[in-house]
Legacy VTK file of the C-alpha trace (Angstrom):
# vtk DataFile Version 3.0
C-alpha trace
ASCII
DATASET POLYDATA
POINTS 108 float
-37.116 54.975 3.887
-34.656 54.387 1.373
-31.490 51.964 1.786
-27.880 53.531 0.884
-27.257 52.133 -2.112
-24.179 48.985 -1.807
-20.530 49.610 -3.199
-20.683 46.203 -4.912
-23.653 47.246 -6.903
-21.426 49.948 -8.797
-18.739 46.939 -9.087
-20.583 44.609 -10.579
-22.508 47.185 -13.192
-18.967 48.026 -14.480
-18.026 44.459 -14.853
-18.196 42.670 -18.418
-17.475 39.365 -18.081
-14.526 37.064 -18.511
-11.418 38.156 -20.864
-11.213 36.297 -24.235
-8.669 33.580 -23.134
-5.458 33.112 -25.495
-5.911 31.626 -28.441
-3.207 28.810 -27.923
-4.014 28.544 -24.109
-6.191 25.301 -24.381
-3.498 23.580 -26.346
-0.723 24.308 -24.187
-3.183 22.970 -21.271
-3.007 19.884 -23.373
0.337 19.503 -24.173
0.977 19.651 -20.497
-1.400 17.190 -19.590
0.228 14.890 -21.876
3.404 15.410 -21.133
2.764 15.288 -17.544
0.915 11.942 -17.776
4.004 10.496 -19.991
6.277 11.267 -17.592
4.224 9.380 -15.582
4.223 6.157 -17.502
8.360 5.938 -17.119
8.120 4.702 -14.016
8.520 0.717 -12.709
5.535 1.269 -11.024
3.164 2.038 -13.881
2.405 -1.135 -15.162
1.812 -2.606 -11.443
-0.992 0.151 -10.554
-2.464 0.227 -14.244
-3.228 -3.667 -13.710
-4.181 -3.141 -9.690
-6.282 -0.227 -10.744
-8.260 -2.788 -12.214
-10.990 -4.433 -9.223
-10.771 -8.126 -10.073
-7.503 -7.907 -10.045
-7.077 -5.748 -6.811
-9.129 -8.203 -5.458
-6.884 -11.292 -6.148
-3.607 -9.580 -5.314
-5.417 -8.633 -1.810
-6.476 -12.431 -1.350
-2.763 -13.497 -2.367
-1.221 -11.577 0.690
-3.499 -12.304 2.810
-2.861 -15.965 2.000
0.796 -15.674 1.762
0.531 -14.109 5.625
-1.689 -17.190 6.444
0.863 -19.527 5.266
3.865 -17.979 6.568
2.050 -17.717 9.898
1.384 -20.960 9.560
5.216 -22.482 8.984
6.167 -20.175 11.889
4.078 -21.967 14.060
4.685 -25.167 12.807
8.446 -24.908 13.881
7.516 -23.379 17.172
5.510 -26.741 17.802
8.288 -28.763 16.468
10.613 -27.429 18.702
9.143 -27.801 21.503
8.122 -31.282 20.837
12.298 -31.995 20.493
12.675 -30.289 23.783
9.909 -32.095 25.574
11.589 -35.221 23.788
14.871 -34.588 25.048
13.309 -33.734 28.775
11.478 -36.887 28.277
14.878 -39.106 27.675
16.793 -37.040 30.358
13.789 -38.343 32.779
14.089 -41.706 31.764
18.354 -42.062 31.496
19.148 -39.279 33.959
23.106 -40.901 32.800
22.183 -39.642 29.499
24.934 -37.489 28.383
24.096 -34.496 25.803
26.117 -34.945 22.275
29.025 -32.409 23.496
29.664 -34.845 26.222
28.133 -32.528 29.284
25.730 -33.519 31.585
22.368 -32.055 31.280
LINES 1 109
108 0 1 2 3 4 5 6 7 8 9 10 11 12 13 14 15 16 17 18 19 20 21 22 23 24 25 26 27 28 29 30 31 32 33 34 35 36 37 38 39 40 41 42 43 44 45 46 47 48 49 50 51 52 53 54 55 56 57 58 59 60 61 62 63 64 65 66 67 68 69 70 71 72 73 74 75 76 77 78 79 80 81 82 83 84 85 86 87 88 89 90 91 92 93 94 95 96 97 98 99 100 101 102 103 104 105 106 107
């Protein structure tokens, strides 16, 4: 038994292959690659990715913040503690002097 034959058959015997693309096409594809990646290299922020494209120094900018963080965490805390220490300080006195009078002159 013999198969009908398929519609795309007939298709693909009449096609010939790709059109001969314009002469000038590729060099306009260039030209707009260039101009496209100079417009690019206008802005601030060229100069910072071209240097964090580069891994070493991705790397150090990535251990700088985190470091940064660390040490800002690190003051935060520290004033935390120190104000609490001035607080249990000032408890501290007020146990000792309950006459102790604040600087404005109130009572605590």
């Amino acid at each position: 038994m013999q198969t009908p034959p398929d519609p795309l058959d007939r298709l693909l015997d009449r096609w010939s292959g790709p059109a001969d693309p314009v002469p000038s096409l590729e060099r306009e594809v260039w030209r707009r690659i260039a101009q496209t990646e100079a417009s690019r290299g206008d802005g601030a922020w060229s100069g910072a990715a071209a240097w964090l494209s580069r891994p070493p120094f991705a790397a150090m900018f990535v251990a700088s913040c985190a470091l940064l963080g660390l040490f800002l965490a690190e003051v935060r805390v520290n004033r935390a503690q120190r104000e609490q220490s001035a607080a249990l300080a000032r408890s501290y006195l007020h146990l000792i002097n309950p006459l102790l009078r604040e600087p404005d002159g109130r009572r605590p």
